[in-house]
DRENLO-239335 format. One line per 10 residues: number of its first residue (from 1); their letters; for each residue x, y, z of C-alpha. Coordinates in nm, 4 decimals. Layout:
<atoms>
NUM) a) X/Y/Z | ...
</atoms>
This chain:
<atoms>
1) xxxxxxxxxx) -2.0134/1.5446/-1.9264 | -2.1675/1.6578/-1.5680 | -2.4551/1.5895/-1.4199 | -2.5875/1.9270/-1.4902 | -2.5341/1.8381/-1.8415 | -2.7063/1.5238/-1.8516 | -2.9789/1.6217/-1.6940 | -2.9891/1.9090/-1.9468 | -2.9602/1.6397/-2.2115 | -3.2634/1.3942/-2.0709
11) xxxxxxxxxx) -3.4659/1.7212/-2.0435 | -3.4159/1.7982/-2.4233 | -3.4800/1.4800/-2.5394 | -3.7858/1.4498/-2.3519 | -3.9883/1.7626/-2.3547 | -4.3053/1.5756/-2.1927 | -4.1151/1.5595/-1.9022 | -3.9792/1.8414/-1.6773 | -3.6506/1.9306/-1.6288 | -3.6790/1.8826/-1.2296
21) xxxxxxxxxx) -3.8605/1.6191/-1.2736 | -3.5644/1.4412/-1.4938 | -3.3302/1.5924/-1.2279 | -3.4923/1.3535/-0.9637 | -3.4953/1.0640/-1.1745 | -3.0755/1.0920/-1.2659 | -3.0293/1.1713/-0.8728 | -3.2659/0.8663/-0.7850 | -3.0555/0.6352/-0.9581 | -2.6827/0.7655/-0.8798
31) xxxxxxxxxx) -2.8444/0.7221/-0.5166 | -2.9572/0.3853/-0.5664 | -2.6528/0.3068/-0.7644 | -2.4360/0.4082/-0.4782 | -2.6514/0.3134/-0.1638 | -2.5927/-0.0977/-0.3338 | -2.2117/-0.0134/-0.3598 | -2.1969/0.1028/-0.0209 | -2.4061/-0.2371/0.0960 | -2.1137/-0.4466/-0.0931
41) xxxxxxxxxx) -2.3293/-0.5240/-0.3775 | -2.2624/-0.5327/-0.7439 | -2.4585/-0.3202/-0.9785 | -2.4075/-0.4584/-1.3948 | -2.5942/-0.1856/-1.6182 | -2.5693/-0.4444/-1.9625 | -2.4070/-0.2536/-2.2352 | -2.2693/-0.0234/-2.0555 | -2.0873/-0.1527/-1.7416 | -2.0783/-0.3213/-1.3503
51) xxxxxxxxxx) -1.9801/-0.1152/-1.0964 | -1.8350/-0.3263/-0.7653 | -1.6627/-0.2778/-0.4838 | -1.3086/-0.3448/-0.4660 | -1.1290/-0.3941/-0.1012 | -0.7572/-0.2488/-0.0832 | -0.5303/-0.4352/0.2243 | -0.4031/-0.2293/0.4383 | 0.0090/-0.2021/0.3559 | 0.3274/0.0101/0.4182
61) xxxxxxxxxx) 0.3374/0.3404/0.1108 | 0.6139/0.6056/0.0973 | 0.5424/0.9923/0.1460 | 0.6218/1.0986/-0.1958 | 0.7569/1.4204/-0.0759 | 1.0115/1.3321/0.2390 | 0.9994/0.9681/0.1347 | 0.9489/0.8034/0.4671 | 0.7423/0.5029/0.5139 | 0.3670/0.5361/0.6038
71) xxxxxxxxxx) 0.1232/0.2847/0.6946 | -0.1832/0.3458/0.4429 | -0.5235/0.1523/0.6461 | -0.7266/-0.1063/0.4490 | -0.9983/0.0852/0.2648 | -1.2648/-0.0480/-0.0163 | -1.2533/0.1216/-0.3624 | -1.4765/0.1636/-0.6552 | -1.4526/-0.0081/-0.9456 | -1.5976/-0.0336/-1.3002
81) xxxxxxxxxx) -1.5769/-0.2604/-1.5790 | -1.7378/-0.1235/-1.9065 | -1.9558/-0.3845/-2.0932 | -1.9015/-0.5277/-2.4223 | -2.1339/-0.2729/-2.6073 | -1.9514/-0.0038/-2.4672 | -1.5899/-0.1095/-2.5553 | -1.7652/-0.1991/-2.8903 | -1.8748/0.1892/-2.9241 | -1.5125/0.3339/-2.8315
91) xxxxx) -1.3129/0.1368/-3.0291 | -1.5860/0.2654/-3.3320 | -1.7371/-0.0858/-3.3860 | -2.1295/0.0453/-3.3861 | -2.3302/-0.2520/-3.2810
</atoms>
């Protein structure tokens, strides 16, 4: 699923509401979601998940293609780790 699609989804489900309207909300909260990643903070979502921040050292890789070493800079990842309710749904134990 996309974002178009969820949005689509929200909008269906909730016919009060309008689909730009719902198209705001889902953007608000990717936004927020991201701008606390991006501070180094931990966002936990119960039942479904925590995203966090993960920080990568900086170490020696290998060009795939010619094979010759390359330094690859520290950088800071994303990471998520689903809850229990959602490892619960895809292993088809409906809580």
């Amino acid at each position: 699923m996309i974002r178009s699609e969820l949005i689509i989804k929200l909008a269906e489900e909730n016919p009060h509401l309008y689909q730009r309207d719902v198209e705001r909300i889902v953007n608000a909260i990717f936004e927020e979601i991201i701008e606390a990643m991006a501070n180094g903070d931990r966002v936990e979502l119960r039942g479904f998940g925590a995203f966090s921040v993960k920080k990568r050292d900086a170490r020696i890789g290998r060009n795939p293609r010619t094979g010759e070493s390359v330094a690859v800079e520290e950088k800071h990842v994303p990471f998520f780790k689903a809850g229990k309710l959602l490892r619960d749904r895809l292993n088809g134990h409906d809580s």
